[in-house]
C-alpha angles and dihedrals in degrees: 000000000000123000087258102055088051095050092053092046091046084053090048089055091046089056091054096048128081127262098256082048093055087051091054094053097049103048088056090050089064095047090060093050091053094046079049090052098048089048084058105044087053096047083058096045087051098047091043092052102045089058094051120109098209106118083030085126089063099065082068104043116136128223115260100160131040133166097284080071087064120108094185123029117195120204112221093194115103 
């Protein structure tokens, strides 16, 4: 079933519905749309900020402390 064909049975099921139904529908049809949105909009984020270069300078940081540097050393072994 195309996009099309669901749209206009979902119309014919609205008509038949009453008027606080129709409500309903709708408002969860725009909850979807924002939960949708805001899928988007964080895809976006996420690709945006995976091609920054900001923390570029970290990928070349050198070392300057090891475990030698360390004054307490907890073993996480139990």
């Amino acid at each position: 079933m195309s996009k099309q064909e669901i749209i206009e049975k979902t119309l014919e099921a609205m008509n038949r519905l009453p008027e606080e139904k129709v409500v309903e529908v709708f408002d969860f049809a725009e909850f979807i749309l924002k939960k949708y949105e805001e899928f988007l909009l964080n895809e976006g984020i996420q690709e945006w900020t995976s091609k920054s270069k900001t923390y570029e300078f970290l990928e070349n940081e050198e070392e300057i402390y090891s475990v030698n540097d360390l004054k307490v050393i907890y073993n996480a072994k139990r």
